[in-house]
N, C-alpha and C positions, 0 to 999 in steps of 0.2 A: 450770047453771054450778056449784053449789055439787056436785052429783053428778061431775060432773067433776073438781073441785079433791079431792072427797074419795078418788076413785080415784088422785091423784099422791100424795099423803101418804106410802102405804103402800110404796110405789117407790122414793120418795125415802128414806124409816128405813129402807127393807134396802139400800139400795147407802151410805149413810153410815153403817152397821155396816160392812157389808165393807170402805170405806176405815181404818176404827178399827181392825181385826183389823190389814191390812197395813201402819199405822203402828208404828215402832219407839218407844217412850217415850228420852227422855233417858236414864234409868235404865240402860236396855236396853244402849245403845249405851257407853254409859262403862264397865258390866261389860265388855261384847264387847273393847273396846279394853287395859283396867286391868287387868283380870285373868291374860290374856298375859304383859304385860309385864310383872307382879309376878310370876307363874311363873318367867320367863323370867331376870330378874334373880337369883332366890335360886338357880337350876338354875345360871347362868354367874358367878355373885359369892359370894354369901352363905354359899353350903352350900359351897365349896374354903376361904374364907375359915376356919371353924370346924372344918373336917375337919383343912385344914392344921394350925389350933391344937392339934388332938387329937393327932395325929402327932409333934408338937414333942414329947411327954412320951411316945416310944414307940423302941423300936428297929427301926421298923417297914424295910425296903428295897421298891423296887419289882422289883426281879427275885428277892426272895427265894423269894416265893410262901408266905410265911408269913404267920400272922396276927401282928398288930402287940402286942408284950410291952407291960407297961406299966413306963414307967422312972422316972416324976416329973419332978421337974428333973436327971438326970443330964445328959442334952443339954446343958443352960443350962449345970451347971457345966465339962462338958469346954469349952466355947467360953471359958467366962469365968477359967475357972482353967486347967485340965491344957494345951489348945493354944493360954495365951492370949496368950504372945509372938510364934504364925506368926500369928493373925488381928489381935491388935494393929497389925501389920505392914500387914494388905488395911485397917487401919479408919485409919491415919496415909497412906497413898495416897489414897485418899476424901476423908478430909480435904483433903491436901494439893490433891490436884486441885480439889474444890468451892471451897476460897479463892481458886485462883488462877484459875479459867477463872473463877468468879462477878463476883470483883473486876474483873477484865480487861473485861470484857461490862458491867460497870456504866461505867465509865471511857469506854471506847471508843463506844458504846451511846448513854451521855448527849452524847458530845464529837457525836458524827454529828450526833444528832438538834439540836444547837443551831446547826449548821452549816446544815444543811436546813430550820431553823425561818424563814431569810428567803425568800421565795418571788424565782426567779430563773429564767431563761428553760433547761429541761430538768433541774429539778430533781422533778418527775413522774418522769419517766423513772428520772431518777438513784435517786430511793429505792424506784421498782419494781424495778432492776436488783439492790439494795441487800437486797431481802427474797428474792432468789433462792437463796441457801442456806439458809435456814430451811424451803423447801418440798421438799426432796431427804432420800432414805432417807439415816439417819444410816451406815446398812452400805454404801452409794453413795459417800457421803462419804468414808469410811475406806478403801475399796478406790480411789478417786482418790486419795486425799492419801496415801496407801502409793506408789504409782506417782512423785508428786510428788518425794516424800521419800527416793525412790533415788537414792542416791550416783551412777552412774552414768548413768542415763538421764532424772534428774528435772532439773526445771526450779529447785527451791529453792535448791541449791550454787550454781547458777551465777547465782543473785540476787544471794547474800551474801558469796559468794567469787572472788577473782583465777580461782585454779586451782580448777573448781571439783571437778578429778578427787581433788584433795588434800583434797577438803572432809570434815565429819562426817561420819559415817553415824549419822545423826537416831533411825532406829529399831534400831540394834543398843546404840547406847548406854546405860548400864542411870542414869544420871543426866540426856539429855537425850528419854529416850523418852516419861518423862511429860510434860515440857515441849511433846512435838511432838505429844502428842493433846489437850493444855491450848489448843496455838494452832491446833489443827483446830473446837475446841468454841467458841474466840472467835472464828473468825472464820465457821461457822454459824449461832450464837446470839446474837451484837453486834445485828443488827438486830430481832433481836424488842423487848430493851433498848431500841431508837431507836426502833419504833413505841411504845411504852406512852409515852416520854420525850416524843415527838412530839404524842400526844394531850393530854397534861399541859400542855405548852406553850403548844397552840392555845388552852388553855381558859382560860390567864390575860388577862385585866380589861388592855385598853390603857389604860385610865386611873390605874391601878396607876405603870405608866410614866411615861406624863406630869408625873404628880402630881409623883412623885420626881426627874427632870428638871426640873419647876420651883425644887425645892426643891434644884436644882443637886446632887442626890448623883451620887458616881462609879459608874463600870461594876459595880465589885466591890459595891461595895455596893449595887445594885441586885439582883445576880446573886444574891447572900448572902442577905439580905432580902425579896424579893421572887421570884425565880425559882426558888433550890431548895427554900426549905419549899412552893412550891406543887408541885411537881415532886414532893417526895419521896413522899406516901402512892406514887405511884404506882411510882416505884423501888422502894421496899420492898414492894410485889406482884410485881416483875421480879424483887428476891431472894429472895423467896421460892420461887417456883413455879422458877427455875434453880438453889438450892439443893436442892430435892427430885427436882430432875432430875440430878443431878450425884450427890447418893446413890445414883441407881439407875442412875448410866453403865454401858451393858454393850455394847450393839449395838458404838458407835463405838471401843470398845478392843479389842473384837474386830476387828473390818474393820482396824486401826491395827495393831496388836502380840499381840493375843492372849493379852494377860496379860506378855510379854515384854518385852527378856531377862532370864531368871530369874523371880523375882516383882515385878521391878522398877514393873511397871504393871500388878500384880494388885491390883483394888477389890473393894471387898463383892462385888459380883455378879457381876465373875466369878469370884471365890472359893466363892459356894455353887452358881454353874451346873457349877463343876469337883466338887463334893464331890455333887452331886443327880444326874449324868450322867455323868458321863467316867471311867466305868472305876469308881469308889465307890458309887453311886447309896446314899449316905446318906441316906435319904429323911426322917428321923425330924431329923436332926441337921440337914440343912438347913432344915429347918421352923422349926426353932428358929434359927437365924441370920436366916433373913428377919423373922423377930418380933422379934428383938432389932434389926434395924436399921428396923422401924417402930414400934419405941417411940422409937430416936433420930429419927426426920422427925417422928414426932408434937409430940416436945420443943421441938425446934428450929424448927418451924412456929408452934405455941404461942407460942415465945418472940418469931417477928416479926410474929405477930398485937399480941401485947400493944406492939409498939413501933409499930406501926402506929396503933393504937386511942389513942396517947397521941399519936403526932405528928397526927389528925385531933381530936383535944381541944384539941392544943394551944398 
C-alpha cells in the first residue's frame, strides 16, 4: 500500500506543475488587458492632443508638405488681435446660441420632467416617445429639420401661419437662422434636461412633503424650498455638460445652414473646420483656436463645478 501511494506522488507533482505553467497569474492578465488600452489611448488621445499644442505655435499646413516653422505665439496673437473682430464675431454666435438653446432646455427640460413626475396611465410611453430625439444623428436631425423649415414644402409655416406660402423663410434669414438651429437643439436636447430632472425628483423624501403640508405651506413654497435646491446639483450637471456641448456645436449647423446666411450662424467650430479644411487648411492657426476655445470650456466648466460644489455644501 505504502509502495503504491508512493508511485502516485510523483504523478500527481508533474501534472500540478503542468496545471501551474498553463495558469495565467492576475498579474499577467491585467498587463494583457492595461497595456493595450494605455497604448491605444495615448496613440488615439494624448499624442494628437500635444502634437496639436505643438502646431498651435507653428505655421505648419497640411497640404503644404513642408516642415512646420516655428512662430511662438503669432497664431494666438493674429486670432486675438489682427482677425479679432471676424472671430469676435463666431465667439458672440457661440455665445449667443449656448444662452439660449441651454437656457431653453433647462426651462422646458425641468417644466416636462415635473409634468411626468406624477405617475399616470401611459406616461411610460409618453417619456420613451419624449427621449426619441436625443438618440438620432445630430446631422439626421438637421437634414430633417432643413426640410421642415422650407418655406414651401415644410410643415413649420403652415403651423404658425394663415398663409403659410407668405411665411418666413427660417433658414435664409440672417436674424432668424440662429433662432431655428436654437429651436432644433431644444427640441433634441429638452429631454435629456427632463431625464436628469426626472431622476432628481424621484429621489426627494415624500416626507419632505408631508411635513410641509402639515405645516399648511403653499405650492410655491414647497417647490422653492423643497423641490428646487434638491433638483438643482443636478440641473447644474445638465448645464454643464449642454454648455460644453453647445461650444462645440458643429454637426447640427451644418446639416441646418452651414454657417449661413453669411456668417450669420458661423460658431467656433465651424469657423476653424472652415479655416483647418476648406480651401485654407491653416493647420497651425487652427490649432490654436481650438486651444483657445478649451481654455474657455475649461473656465467655464470650473466655474459651474465651484457652483455646484457650494450648492451640494449648502
Amino acid at each position: 500500500m505504502s509502495q503504491a501511494h508512493a508511485q502516485v506522488i510523483p504523478g500527481s507533482t508533474q501534472s500540478s506543475q503542468r496545471r501551474k505553467r498553463r495558469q495565467i497569474g492576475d498579474r499577467t492578465i491585467a498587463n494583457l488587458f492595461i497595456w493595450p488600452t494605455l497604448i491605444l489611448l495615448i496613440v488615439v488621445n494624448v499624442f494628437p492632443l500635444f502634437y496639436s499644442l505643438y502646431l498651435s505655435f507653428t505655421d505648419f499646413s497640411v497640404i503644404a508638405n513642408q516642415a512646420p516653422q516655428w512662430l511662438a505665439f503669432d497664431n494666438y496673437e493674429q486670432i486675438l488681435t489682427a482677425e479679432r473682430s471676424r472671430y469676435w464675431h463666431n465667439f458672440t454666435v457661440t455665445g449667443t446660441y449656448a444662452v439660449l438653446s441651454v437656457g431653453l432646455q433647462m426651462i422646458i427640460g425641468f417644466g416636462l420632467a415635473m409634468l411626468l413626475r406624477e405617475k399616470f396611465r401611459g406616461s411610460g410611453l409618453i417619456t420613451t416617445l419624449l427621449l426619441i430625439p436625443m438618440m438620432l444623428s445630430p446631422v439626421v436631425v438637421g437634414l430633417f429639420w432643413k426640410l421642415i423649415f422650407d418655406p414651401s414644402k415644410g410643415i413649420f409655416n403652415y403651423l404658425i401661419y394663415t398663409n403659410a406660402a407668405g411665411g418666413t423663410q427660417w433658414l435664409s434669414n440672417s436674424t432668424l437662422a440662429l433662432w431655428s438651429i436654437v429651436i432644433v437643439d431644444v427640441w433634441m436636447w429638452s429631454p435629456f434636461v427632463m431625464l436628469l430632472c426626472l431622476s432628481g425628483l424621484s429621489a426627494i423624501p415624500g416626507y419632505l412633503y408631508e411635513a410641509a403640508a402639515i405645516d399648511r405651506a403653499s405650492a410655491w413654497f414647497q417647490f422653492r424650498r423643497i423641490t428646487l435646491p434638491q433638483v438643482a446639483p443636478l440641473l447644474l450637471i445638465a448645464v454643464l455638460f449642454r454648455t460644453i456641448e453647445a461650444f462645440k456645436a458643429f454637426d447640427l449647423v451644418m446639416g441646418l445652414t452651414g454657417g449661413t446666411p453669411g456668417d450669420a450662424t458661423e460658431t467656433v467650430a465651424v469657423r476653424l473646420y472652415r479655416e483647418a479644411f476648406l480651401g485654407k487648411f491653416k493647420t497651425g492657426e487652427s490649432s490654436a483656436l481650438a486651444y483657445i476655445v478649451l481654455v474657455i470650456i475649461i473656465a467655464a466648466s470650473n466655474l459651474y463645478i465651484r457652483a455646484l460644489n457650494r450648492v451640494r455644501e449648502g
